[in-house]
ZADO-1210 file (C-alpha; in nm, 4 decimals, padded with zeros to 6 digits):
<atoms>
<atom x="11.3609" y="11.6712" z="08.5583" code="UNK" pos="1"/>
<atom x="11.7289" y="11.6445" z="08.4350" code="UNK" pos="2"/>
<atom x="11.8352" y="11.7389" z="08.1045" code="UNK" pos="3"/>
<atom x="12.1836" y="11.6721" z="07.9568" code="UNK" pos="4"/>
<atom x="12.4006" y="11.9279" z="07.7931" code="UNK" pos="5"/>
<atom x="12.3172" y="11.9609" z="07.4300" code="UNK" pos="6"/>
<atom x="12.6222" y="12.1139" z="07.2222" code="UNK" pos="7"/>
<atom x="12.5979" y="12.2234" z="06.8508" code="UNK" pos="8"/>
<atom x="12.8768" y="12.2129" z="06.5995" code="UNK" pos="9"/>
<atom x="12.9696" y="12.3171" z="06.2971" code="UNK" pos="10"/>
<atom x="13.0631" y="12.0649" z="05.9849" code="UNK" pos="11"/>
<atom x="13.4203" y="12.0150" z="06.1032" code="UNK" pos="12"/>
<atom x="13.3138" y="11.9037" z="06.4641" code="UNK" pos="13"/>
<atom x="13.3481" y="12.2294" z="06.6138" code="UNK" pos="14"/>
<atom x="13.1585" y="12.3145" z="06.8882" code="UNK" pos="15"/>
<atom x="12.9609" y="12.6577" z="06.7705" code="UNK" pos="16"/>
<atom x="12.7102" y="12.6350" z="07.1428" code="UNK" pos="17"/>
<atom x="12.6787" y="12.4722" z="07.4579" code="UNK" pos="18"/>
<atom x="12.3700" y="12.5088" z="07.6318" code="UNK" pos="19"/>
<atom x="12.4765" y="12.3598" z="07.9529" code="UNK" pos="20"/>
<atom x="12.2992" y="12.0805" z="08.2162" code="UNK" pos="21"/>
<atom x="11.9371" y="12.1341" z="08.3893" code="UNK" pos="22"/>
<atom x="11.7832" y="12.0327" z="08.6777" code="UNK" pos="23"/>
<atom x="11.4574" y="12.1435" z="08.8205" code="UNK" pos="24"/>
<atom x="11.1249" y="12.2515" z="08.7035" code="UNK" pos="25"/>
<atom x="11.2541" y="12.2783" z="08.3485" code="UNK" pos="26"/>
<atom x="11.1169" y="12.2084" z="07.9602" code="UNK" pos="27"/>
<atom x="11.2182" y="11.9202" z="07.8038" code="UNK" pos="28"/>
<atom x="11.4444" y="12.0171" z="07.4872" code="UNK" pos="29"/>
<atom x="11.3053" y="12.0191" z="07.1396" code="UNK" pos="30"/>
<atom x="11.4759" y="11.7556" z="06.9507" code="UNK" pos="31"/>
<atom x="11.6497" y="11.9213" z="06.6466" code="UNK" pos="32"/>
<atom x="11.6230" y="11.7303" z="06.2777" code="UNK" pos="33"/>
<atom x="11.7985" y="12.0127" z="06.0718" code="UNK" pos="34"/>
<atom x="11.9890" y="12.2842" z="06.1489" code="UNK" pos="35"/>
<atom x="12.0767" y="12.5959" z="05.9189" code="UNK" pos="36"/>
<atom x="12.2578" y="12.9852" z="05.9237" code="UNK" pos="37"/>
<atom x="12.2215" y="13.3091" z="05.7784" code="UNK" pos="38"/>
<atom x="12.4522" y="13.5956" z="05.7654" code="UNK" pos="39"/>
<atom x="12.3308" y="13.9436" z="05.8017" code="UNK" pos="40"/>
<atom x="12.5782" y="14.2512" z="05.7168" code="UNK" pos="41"/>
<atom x="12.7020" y="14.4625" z="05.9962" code="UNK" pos="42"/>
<atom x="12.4817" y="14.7382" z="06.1633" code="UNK" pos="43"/>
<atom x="12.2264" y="14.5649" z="05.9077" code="UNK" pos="44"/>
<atom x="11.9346" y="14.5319" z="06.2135" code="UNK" pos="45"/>
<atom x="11.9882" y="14.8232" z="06.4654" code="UNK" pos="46"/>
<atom x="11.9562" y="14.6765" z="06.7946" code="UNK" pos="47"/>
<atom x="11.8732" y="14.9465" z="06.9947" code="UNK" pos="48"/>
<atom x="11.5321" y="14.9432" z="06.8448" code="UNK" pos="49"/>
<atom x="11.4309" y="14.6143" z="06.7358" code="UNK" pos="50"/>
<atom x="11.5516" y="14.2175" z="06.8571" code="UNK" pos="51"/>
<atom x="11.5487" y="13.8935" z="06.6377" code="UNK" pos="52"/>
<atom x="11.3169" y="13.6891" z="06.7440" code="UNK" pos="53"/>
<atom x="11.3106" y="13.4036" z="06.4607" code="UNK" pos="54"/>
<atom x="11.4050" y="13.3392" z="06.0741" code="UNK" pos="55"/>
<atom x="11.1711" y="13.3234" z="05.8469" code="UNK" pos="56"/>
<atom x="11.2436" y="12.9583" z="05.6846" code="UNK" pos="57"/>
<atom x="11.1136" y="13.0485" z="05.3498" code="UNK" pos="58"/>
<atom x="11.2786" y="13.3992" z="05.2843" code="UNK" pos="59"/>
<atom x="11.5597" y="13.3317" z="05.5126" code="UNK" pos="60"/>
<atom x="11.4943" y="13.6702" z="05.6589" code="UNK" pos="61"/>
<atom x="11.5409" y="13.7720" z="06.0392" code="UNK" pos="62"/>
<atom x="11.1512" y="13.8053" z="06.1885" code="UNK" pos="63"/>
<atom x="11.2126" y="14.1707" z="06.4140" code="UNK" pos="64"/>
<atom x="10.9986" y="14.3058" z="06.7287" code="UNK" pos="65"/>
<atom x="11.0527" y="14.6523" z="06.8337" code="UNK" pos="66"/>
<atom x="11.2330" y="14.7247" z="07.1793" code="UNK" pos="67"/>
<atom x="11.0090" y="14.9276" z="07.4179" code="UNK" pos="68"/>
<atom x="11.2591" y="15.1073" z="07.6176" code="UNK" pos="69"/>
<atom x="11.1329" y="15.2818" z="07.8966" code="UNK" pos="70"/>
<atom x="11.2381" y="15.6285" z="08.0081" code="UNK" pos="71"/>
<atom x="11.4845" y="15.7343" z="08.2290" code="UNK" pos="72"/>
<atom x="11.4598" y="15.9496" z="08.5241" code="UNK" pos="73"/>
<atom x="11.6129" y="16.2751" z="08.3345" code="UNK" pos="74"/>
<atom x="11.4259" y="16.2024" z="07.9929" code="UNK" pos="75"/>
<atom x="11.1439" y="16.2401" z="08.2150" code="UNK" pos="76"/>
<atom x="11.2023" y="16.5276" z="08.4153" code="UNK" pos="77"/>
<atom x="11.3174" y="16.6812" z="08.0891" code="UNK" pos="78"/>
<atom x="10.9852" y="16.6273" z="07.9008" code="UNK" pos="79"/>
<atom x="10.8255" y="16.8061" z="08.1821" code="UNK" pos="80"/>
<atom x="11.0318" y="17.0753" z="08.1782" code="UNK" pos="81"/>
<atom x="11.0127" y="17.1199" z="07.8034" code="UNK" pos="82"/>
<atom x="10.6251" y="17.0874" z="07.8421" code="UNK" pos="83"/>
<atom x="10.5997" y="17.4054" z="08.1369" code="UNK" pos="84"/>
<atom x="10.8261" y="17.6438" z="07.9210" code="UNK" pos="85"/>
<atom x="10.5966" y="17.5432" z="07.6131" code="UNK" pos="86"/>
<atom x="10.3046" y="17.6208" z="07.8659" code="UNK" pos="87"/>
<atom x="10.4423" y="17.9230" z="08.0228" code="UNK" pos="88"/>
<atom x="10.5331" y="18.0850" z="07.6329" code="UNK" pos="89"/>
<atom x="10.1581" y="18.0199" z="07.5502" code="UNK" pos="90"/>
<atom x="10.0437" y="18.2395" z="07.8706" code="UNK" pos="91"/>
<atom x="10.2942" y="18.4986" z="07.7555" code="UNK" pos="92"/>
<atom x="10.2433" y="18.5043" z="07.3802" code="UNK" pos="93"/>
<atom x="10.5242" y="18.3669" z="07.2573" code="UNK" pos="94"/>
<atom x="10.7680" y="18.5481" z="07.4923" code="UNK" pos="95"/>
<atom x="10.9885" y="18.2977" z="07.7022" code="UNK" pos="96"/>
<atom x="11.0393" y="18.1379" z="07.3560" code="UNK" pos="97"/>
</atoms>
């Protein structure tokens, strides 16, 4: 399947997107009868924890799903060492601690 480029634009005829040509084992595009924009303040959604992943039409609030991150290396070594002292102060009664 080919599919064109489809470019959106703002009222004034300025291009806002390109989404570029496809060929291959693509999806066809959804055709688009409206289109529409919020604003959100700055820092309003921290993104280190949470994506957009639609609008809610009605509220014309962002929909949010959490970000899983997965641990690094270190964090991990670090829990572990963390848990052993915790373990070790237990067997000495609270004296590595």
């Amino acid at each position: 399947m080919q599919i064109g480029n489809r470019i959106i634009f703002d009222q004034d005829g300025k291009i806002i997107y390109q989404l570029g040509e496809m060929e291959g084992n693509v999806l066809p595009r959804k055709e688009i009868t409206k289109l529409d924009y919020i604003d959100l303040e700055y820092e309003q959604i921290d993104y280190s924890k949470h994506r957009i992943i639609a609008i809610d039409t009605e509220t014309r609030q962002p929909i949010l799903e959490e970000v899983i991150r997965e641990k690094t290396q270190e964090e991990y070594i670090q829990e572990l060492e963390n848990q052993i002292l915790l373990l070790e102060d237990e067997k000495l009664g609270g004296g590595i601690l």
